[in-house]
C-alpha positions in Angstrom: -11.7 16.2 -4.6 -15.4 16.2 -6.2 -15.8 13.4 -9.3 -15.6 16.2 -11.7 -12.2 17.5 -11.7 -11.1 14.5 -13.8 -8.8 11.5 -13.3 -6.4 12.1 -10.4 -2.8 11.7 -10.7 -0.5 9.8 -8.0 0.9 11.3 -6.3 0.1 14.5 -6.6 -3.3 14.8 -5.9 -2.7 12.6 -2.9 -0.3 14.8 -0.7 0.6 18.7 1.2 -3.2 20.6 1.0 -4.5 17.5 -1.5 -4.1 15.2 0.8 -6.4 17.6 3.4 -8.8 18.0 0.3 -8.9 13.9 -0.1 -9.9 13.3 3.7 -12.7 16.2 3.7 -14.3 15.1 0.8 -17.7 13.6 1.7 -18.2 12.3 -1.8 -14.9 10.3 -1.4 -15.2 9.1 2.2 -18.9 8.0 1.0 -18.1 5.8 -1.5 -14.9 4.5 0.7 -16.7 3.2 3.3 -19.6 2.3 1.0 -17.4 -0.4 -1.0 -16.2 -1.6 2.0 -19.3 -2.4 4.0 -20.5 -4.2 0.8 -17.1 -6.2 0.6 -17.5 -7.0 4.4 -21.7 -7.9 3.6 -20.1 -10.5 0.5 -17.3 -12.3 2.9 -19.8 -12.7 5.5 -23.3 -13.8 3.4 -23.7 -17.3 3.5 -26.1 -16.7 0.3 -23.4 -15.5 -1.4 -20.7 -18.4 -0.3 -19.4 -19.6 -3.4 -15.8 -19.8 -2.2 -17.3 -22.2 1.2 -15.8 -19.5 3.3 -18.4 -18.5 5.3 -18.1 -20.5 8.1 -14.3 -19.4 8.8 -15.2 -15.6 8.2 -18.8 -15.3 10.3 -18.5 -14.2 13.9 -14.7 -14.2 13.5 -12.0 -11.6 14.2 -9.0 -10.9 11.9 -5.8 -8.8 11.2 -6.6 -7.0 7.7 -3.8 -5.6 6.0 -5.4 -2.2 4.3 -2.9 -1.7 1.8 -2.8 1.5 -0.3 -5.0 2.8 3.2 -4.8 6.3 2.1 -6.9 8.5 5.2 -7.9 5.4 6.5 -11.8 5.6 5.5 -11.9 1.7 4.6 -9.8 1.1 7.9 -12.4 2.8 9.9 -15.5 -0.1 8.9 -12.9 -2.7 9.4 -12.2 -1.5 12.5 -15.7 -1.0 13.8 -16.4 -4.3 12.6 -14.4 -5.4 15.2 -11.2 -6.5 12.8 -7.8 -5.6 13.8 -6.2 -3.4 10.7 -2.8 -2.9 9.6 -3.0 0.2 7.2 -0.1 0.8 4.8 0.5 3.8 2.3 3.8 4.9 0.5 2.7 8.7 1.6 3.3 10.0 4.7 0.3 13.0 4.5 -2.3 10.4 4.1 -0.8 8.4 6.9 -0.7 11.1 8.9 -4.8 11.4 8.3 -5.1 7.8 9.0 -2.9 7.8 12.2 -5.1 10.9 13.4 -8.6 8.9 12.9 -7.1 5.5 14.5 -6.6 7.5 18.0 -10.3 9.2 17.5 -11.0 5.2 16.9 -9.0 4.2 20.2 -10.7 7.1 22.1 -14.0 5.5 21.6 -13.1 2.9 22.9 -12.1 3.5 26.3 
């Protein structure tokens, strides 16, 4: 799923051979985890503390709720960031994908 082939449409483009399509696509999974390590470098910046969060968030570990998870590409930085995630999606084939990385994830681990 490459940024030129236009605007995708839910669900479509999100399940069966798609939903493959979505999880091997470099250019998504790029800009996936990409957003979320800058989201994770905002919450955690005490430069950038303009909400006086920072001392709750740094060094600490949470349950995130991923919702709209899709693959699970986000999950995967929150999870080596050492947060617990709950990842939610109203499709099953992308869950599938994100179930499939979580035991690669626990593997690692042990």
């Amino acid at each position: 799923m490459s940024s030129r082939e236009g605007t995708p449409k839910f669900p479509d483009s999100y399940i069966g051979d798609k939903s493959v399509e979505y999880d091997n696509s470099t250019w998504m999974e790029r800009n996936q985890k990409k957003t979320t390590l800058l989201c994770l470098q905002y919450l955690c910046d005490d430069k950038l503390d303009n909400l006086g969060i920072y001392d709750v968030l740094n060094g600490n570990h949470y349950i995130i709720v991923d919702l709209g998870c899709g693959s699970g590409f986000s999950s995967e930085i929150l999870v080596d960031s050492g947060q617990r995630v709950i990842g939610i999606d109203i499709l099953i084939d992308m869950l599938s994908k994100a179930k499939t990385k979580q035991k690669i994830l626990e593997n690692k681990k042990d």
